[in-house]
C-alpha positions in Angstrom: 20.7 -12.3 -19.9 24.3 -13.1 -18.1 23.9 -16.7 -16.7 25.2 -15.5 -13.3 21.8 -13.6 -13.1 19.5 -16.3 -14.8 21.1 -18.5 -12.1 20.3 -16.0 -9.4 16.9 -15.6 -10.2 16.4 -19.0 -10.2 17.6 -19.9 -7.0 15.6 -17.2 -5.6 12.4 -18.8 -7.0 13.2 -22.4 -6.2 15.0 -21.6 -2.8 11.4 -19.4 -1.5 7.7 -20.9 -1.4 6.5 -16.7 -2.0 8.9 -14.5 -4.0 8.1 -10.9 -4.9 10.2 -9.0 -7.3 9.2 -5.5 -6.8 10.6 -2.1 -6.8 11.4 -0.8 -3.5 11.1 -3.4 -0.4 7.8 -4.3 1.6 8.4 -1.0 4.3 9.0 1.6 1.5 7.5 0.7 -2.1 8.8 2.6 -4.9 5.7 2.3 -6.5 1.8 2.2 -6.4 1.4 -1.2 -8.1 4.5 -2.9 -5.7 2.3 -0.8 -2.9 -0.5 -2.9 -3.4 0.7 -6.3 -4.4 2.3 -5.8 -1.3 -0.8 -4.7 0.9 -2.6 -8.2 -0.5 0.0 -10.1 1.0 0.3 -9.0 4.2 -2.9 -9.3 4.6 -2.6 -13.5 3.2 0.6 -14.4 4.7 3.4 -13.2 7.6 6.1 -13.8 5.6 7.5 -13.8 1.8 10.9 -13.2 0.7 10.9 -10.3 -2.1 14.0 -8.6 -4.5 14.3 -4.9 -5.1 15.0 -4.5 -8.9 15.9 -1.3 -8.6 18.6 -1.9 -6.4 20.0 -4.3 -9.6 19.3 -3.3 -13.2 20.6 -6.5 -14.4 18.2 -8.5 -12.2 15.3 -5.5 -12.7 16.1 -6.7 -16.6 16.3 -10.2 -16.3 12.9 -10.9 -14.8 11.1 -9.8 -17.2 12.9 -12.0 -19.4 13.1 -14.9 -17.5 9.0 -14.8 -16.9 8.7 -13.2 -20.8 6.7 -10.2 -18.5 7.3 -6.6 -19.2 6.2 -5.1 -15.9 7.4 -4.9 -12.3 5.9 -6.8 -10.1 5.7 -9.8 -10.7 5.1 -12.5 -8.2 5.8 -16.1 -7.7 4.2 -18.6 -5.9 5.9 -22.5 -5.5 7.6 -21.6 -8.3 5.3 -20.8 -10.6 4.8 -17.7 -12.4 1.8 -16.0 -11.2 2.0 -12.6 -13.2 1.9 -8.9 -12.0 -0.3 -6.1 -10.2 -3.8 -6.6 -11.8 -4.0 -10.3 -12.4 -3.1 -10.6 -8.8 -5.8 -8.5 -7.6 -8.2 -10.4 -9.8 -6.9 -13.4 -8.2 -7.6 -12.3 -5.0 -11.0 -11.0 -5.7 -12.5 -13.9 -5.6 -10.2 -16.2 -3.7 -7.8 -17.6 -5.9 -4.7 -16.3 -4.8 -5.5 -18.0 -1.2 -6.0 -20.9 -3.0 -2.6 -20.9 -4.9 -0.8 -19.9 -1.6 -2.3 -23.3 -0.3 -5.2 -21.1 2.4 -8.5 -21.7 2.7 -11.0 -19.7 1.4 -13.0 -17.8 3.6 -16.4 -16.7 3.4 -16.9 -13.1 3.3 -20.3 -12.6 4.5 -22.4 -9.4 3.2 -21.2 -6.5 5.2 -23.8 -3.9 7.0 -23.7 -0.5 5.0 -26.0 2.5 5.3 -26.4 4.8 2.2 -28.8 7.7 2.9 -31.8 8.5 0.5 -29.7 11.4 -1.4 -26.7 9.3 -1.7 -29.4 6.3 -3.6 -31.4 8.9 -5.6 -27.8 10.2 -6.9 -26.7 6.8 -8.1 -30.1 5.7 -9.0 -30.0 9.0 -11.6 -26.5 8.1 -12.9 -27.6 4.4 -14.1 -28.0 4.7 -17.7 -29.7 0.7 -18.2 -30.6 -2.5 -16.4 -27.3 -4.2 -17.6 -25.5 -0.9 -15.0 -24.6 -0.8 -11.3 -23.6 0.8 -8.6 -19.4 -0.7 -7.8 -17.7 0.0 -4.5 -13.7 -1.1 -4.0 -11.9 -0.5 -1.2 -7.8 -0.6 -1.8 -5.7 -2.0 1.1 -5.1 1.4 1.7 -8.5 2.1 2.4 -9.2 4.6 -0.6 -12.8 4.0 -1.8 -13.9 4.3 -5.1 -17.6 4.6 -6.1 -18.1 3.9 -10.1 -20.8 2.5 -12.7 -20.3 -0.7 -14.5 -20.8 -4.6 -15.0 -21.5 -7.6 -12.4 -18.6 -9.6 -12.4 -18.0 -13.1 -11.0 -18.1 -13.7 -7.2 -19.1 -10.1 -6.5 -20.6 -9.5 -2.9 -24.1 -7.5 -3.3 -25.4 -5.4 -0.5 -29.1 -4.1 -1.1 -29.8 -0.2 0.1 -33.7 0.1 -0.6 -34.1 0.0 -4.6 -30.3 -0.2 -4.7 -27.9 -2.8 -5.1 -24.1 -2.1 -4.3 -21.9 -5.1 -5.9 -18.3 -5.6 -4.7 -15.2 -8.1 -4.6 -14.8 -10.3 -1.5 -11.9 -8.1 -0.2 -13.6 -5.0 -0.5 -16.8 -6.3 1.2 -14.2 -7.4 4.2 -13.3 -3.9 4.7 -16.5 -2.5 4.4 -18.6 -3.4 7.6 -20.2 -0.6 9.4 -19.2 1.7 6.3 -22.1 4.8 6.0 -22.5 6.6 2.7 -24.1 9.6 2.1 -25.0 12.7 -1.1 -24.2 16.2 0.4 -23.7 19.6 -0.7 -20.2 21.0 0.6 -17.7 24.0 -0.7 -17.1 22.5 -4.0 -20.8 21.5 -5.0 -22.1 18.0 -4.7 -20.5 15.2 -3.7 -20.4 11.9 -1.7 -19.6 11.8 1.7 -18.5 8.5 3.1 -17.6 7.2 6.9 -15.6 4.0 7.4 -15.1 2.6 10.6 -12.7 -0.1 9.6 -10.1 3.1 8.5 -6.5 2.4 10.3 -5.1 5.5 11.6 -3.8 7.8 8.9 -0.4 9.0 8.6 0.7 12.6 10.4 2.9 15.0 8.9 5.6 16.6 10.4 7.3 19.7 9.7 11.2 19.9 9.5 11.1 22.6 12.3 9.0 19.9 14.6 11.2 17.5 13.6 14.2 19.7 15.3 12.5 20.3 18.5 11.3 16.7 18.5 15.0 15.7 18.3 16.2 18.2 21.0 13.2 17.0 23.5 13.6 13.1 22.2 17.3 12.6 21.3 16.3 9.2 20.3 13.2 9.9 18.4 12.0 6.7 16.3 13.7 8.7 13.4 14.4 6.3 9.8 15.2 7.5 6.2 14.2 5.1 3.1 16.6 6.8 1.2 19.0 4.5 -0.3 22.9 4.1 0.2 23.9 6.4 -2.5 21.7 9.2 -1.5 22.4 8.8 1.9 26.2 9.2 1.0 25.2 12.5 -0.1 23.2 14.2 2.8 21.9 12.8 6.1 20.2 14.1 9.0 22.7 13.1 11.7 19.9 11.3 14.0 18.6 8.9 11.2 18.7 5.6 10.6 18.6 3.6 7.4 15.1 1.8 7.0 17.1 -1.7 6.1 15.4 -5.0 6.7 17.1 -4.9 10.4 15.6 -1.4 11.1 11.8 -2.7 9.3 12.3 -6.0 12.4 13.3 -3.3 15.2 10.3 -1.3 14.3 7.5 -3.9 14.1 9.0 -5.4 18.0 8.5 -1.4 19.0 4.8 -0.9 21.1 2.1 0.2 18.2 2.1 3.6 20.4 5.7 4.5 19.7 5.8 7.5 17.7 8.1 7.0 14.4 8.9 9.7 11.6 10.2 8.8 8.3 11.9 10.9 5.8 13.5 10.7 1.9 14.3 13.5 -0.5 11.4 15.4 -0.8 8.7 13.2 0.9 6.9 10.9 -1.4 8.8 8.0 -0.9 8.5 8.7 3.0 5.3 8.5 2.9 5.1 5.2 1.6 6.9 3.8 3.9 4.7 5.4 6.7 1.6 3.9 5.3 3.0 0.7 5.5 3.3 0.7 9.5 0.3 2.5 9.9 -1.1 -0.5 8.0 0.1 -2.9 10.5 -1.0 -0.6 13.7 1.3 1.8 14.5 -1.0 4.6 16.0 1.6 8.1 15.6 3.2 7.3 12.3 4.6 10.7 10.8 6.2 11.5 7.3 9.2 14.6 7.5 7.3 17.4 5.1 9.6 18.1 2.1 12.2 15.8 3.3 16.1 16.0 3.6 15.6 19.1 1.3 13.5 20.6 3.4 15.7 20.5 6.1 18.7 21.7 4.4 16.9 24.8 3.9 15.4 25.1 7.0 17.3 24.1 9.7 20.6 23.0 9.1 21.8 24.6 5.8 25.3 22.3 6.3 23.6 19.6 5.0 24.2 19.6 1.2 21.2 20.0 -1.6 21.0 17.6 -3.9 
């Protein structure tokens, strides 16, 4: 490693009580483990500073020498190394990672969940021994995922009748009210589940609404997360770069205020949408397809890429 960059990286971590070397930047994520490092933390703590590796190889490179970790992200806290995607969540399963950002713990208390008779007599069937049990995890995100396997430390149990449901403490926070049910639909069996707690989801937009949204709204909430070099190539004339000014425009707008978001094709987009869903925007869309999309669509002057 050049000593420019080890001296970089070091003033980063010394100069910053919370650093986060991710790929992509809090609004747009490059990636699902950045994505939820960063969902933990804004749920923790308003602020942190964070570095986009991909935006320098030599730094994307050097941090994983400089911690002697291979993977992206990795996070530091009071300048200490605290290690990447799954050791955080660990930490912050059972309070930990409040700790070492100097919080105090709170108490999660068991939350209030109704699982119907079917939905017990399916799991009941599925528990191969005593030493089994029933796991639920909600992600930042609010994805749910039902599985078999082992107690673990600090898990949060919830009985439902003969049934014990055994989660982490931020899973059980984002679980209250939460109703879960065994029903037959188009595709056979399956588990239906309701969640109250759910922020608003994000909208898509077609590239054709898009164009009569501009023509009606001239100054349509419109951001691409695209970066420089790709928007040197193509641009839809009425977008603005999602930079760290635009992400502080955005979060002073009303949570009503409809916004779109666009990349290439739409994946990256759609990251970027969850992320202001996730702090309350209500009419969060992401462009269908993308840039590309619209260069075939609507406005073939705009090149392909």
């Amino acid at each position: 490693m050049e000593d420019s960059t080890r001296k970089l990286i070091d003033e980063t971590i010394k100069g910053n009580d919370v650093v986060l070397f991710m790929k992509g930047n809090p609004a747009a994520p490059q990636c699902g483990f950045s994505s939820q490092v960063v969902g933990i933390l804004d749920g923790l703590i308003p602020g942190y500073a964070t570095v986009d590796v991909l935006a320098d190889g030599a730094i994307r490179e050097g941090i994983k020498e400089y911690s002697d970790w291979p993977t992206i992200p990795q996070l530091y806290i009071k300048g200490e190394f605290i290690g990447g995607c799954d050791i955080i969540k660990d930490m912050y399963a059972d309070g930990q990672l409040e700790e070492a950002l100097g919080l105090e713990t709170s108490e999660v208390e068991p939350p209030e969940i109704s699982m119907s008779a079917s939905a017990i007599k399916a799991f009941s069937e599925a528990l191969q021994s005593d030493k089994e049990l029933v796991r639920l995890e909600i992600d930042p995100k609010f994805q749910t995922g039902l599985s078999i396997g082992p107690a673990k430390p600090k898990d949060i149990t919830v009985k439902a009748g003969e049934l014990t449901l055994h989660m982490d403490r931020a899973s059980a926070s984002r679980a209250r009210g939460m109703s879960i049910d065994y029903v037959d639909g188009a595709q056979g069996p399956g588990f239906k589940i309701e969640n109250p707690n759910e922020p608003p989801k994000v909208r898509p937009m077609t590239v054709k609404e898009l164009r009569a949204r501009l023509d009606e709204t001239p100054d349509l909430a419109l951001f691409d997360v695209r970066p420089p070099t790709e928007r040197d190539i193509a641009s839809i004339q009425e977008a603005k770069a999602l930079d760290p000014d635009a992400q502080k425009t955005i979060m002073a707008l009303p949570k009503e205020t409809p916004i779109v978001f666009h990349c290439h094709h739409g994946g990256r987009s759609a990251q970027a949408a969850e992320f202001f869903v996730s702090h309350g925007f209500k009419m969060v869309y992401n462009l269908m397809g993308g840039i590309d999309a619209w260069s075939q669509e609507v406005d073939s002057n705009v090149p392909r890429y």
